[in-house]
C-alpha positions, 0 to 999 in steps of 0.5 A: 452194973452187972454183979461179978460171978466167981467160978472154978475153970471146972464149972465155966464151960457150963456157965458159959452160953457159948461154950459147945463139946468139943466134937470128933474133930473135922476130919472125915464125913459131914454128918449133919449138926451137933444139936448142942453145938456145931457140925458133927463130923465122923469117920471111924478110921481116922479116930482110931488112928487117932486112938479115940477108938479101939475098934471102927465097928458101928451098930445104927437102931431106929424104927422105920422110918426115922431116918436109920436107912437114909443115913446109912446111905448117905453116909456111904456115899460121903465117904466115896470123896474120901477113896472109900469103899461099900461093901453092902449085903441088902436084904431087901433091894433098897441099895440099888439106886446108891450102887447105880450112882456109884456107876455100878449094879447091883448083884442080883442073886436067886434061886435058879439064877444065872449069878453065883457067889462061892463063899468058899473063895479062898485069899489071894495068894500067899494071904493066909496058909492053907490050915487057915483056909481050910479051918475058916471054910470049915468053920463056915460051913459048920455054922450054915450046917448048924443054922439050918438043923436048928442046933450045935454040930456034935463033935462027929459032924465037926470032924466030918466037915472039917475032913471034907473041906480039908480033902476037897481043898486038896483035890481043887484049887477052887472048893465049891458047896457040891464038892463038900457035899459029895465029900462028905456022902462019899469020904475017902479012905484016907480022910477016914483013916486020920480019926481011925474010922471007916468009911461008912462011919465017917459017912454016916457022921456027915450025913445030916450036915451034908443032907441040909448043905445040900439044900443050898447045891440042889434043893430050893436054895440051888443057884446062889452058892452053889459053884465058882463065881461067876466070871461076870461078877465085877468087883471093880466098883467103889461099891459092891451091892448083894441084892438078896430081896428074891429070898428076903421072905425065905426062913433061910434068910440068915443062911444066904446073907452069911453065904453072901458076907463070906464071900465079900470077906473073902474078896475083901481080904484077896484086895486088902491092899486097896484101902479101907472098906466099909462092910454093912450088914443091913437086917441084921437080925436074920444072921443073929436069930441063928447060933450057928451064924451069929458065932460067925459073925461075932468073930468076923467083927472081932477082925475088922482091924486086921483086914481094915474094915468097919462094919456097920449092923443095922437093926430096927430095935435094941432089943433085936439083941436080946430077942436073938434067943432066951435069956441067958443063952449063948445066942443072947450073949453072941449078939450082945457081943456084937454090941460090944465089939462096936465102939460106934452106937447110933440109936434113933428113936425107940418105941417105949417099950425098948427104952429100959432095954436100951438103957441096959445095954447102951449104959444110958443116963437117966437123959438119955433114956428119955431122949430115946422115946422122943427124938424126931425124923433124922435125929439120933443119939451117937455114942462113941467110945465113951462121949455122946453127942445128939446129931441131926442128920442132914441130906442135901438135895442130891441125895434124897433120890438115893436114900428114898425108900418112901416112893411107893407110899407117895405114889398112892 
C-alpha cells in the first residue's frame, strides 16, 4: 500500500504529474505546443480585450535560422481565418511567396522605379484635424532629415520644416517630399513672417534639412517617395507586402523603411474601420540605428491601440537594442522603449554571448537564461505579460512553401 502524502493546495499542482500551466486560452491562432503541456494558442487582440495585456505589440529574437522567420510568416497567415490583416515592411523580399497565396503582389519599390509611395498621406477625411496633420508630417520629416545628417535638428531647422509642411498643406491637398523641398529653399513671405524672419533667413535655416530631403526627390533615393501614390497602388489585399530588397544594401536603409511604415500608417488610419491590423517591421534594426526614426517610431508603437494595430519587430539579437547607439545614450534608451511598450517578447535561440544581456533586459530567471543558449529549430521562449511559456512552433505541410527562406541553399 502506497503511503499518503500530505500537501497544502499551494504545493499540489507541482506535485501532481498531470498538472500543466493553464495557458492563454484557445481563442485565437494555433501556434504550435506548449512544451510543458498542451497547445499554445495566441492572439494579441483577444488578451487585451481580455485585459491579460496592456498593449498587442510583440518583439520576436532568433538567430538565423531558428526559425523567427518562419513563425512570423505562419503566423500572418493563421491570423488570415480570423479576418486579419498584414501590413509588412520587407527589407529583404522573403514576404513575397506569403503575399502571392494571399492573392496579392507585392509592392516592389526602387530607385527610378515607376511605383510611389507618399508618405506624407494624410487621413481620411475628418480622421484628425489638420494641426494634427501638419504636426505628425513635420515630425516625419524631421526624423528623416535628422537621420540622414547624422545629428538632432536645431530649433531653426525644426521651425523651418515645420513652416513648409504647414505652408504646402495650404497650397495642396496632397503635400508631397518636392514641394517640401522647394518650401524650404524658397519660403514665403508669409511663413517668414510668423517667427519674425526674413525670407533669406528662413531659407538659410532649412537649407541643410532641405539639402538631405532632397536626396530622396532628386538624388539617388529619387523614385519611392518622392510623388503621389501611385493610382495602381492596391490596398484591397488582406496583406500589403513593401518590398524594399532594391535598397536593402543602401546606408539609407532605415530612412526608406520609416518612409515606407509612414505611409502604411497613414493608410492604416484612413481604413480604420476595417478590423484589426498587424503591422511588421522586419530588420528592425535599420530604423533603430537612427535617432531620428528610432523617436518616431517609438512613438508609432505607443498608438497602437488607438488605430488597432499590433505591431511586430523583429531582430536577430537582443542586443540589437543595445548596440542602437552608446551606452547610455538617448538612442539606446529609445530602442529599449520599444522593449517595453511590447508586452509580447518571443526569444528564440541566442548566441552565448547575448544571454546576460538577454537576462537584463527581459528580466529572465536564472532557468531562463540558460534556456536562452540552448533552445532548437523552432522553439522559443514566449514572455507574455508577466507569464513565460516555452512553445514549439509547428508548421503544417502547406505552409512550408510560404515561409521557406532555405531554397537557394538546398538548391546547391
Amino acid at each position: 500500500m502506497v503511503a499518503a502524502h500530505q500537501a497544502t493546495t499551494r504545493h499540489l499542482g507541482a506535485a501532481y504529474p498531470f498538472a500543466a500551466e493553464p495557458g492563454l486560452g484557445g481563442e485565437g491562432v494555433l501556434v504550435g505546443r506548449d512544451l510543458f503541456g498542451g497547445v499554445f494558442v495566441y492572439d494579441p487582440f483577444v488578451l487585451y480585450r481580455r485585459g491579460v495585456l496592456s498593449n498587442p505589440n510583440m518583439v520576436v529574437f532568433g538567430q538565423i535560422g531558428r526559425g523567427k522567420s518562419a513563425f512570423v510568416k505562419s503566423y500572418l497567415w493563421r491570423q488570415s481565418v480570423f479576418g486579419r490583416r498584414a501590413w509588412v515592411v520587407d527589407p529583404k523580399g522573403e514576404y513575397g511567396p506569403l503575399a502571392r497565396a494571399w492573392g496579392t503582389e507585392p509592392i516592389a519599390l526602387h530607385p527610378g522605379g515607376r511605383l510611389r509611395l507618399n508618405p506624407l498621406d494624410a487621413p481620411g477625411q475628418g480622421e484628425e484635424s489638420a494641426e494634427e496633420v501638419a504636426r505628425r508630417r513635420g515630425e516625419l520629416l524631421c526624423s528623416l532629415a535628422g537621420a540622414g545628417l547624422a545629428r538632432p535638428l536645431t530649433p531653426a531647422e525644426r521651425t523651418a520644416v515645420e513652416l513648409a509642411v504647414t505652408e504646402v498643406s495650404k497650397r495642396s491637398d496632397e503635400p508631397t517630399l518636392p514641394l517640401v523641398v522647394d518650401a524650404l529653399l524658397a519660403p514665403t513671405p508669409e511663413a517668414a513672417a510668423t517667427v519674425h524672419i526674413d525670407r533669406a533667413g528662413l531659407a538659410a535655416d532649412g537649407r541643410s534639412v532641405a539639402l538631405e530631403l532632397r536626396r530622396l526627390v532628386a538624388g539617388d533615393l529619387r523614385g519611392m517617395f518622392d510623388g503621389a501614390t501611385s493610382p495602381s497602388v492596391s490596398l484591397g489585399g488582406p496583406v500589403v507586402v513593401l518590398d524594399l530588397s532594391a535598397v536593402y544594401h543602401s546606408a539609407a536603409l532605415g530612412i526608406l523603411m520609416t518612409c515606407a511604415a509612414a505611409w502604411l500608417q497613414s493608410s492604416m488610419r484612413r481604413g480604420r474601420n476595417s478590423g484589426p491590423v498587424l503591422l511588421v517591421v522586419d530588420e528592425a534594426w535599420a530604423i533603430l540605428a537612427n535617432l531620428g526614426v528610432a523617436r518616431w517610431l517609438q512613438s508609432s508603437w505607443k498608438l497602437s491601440r488607438a488605430w488597432g494595430v499590433a505591431n511586430v519587430a523583429v531582430l536577430h539579437r537582443v542586443s540589437d537594442l543595445s548596440a542602437a547607439g552608446v551606452a547610455g545614450s538617448e538612442q539606446v534608451s529609445l530602442s529599449q522603449g520599444l522593449l517595453a511598450d511590447s508586452e509580447t517578447r518571443v526569444v528564440y535561440a541566442q548566441p552565448p554571448s547575448e544571454r546576460a544581456g538577454a537576462t537584463a533586459l527581459l528580466g529572465l530567471s536564472e532557468t531562463e537564461e540558460e534556456l536562452v543558449g540552448r533552445l532548437g529549430r523552432g522553439v522559443a521562449l514566449w514572455k507574455v505579460g508577466g507569464r513565460a511559456f516555452l512553445v514549439q512552433h509547428r508548421l503544417s505541410v502547406h505552409e512550408r512553401p510560404l515561409v521557406d527562406t532555405d531554397a537557394r541553399m538546398a538548391a546547391g
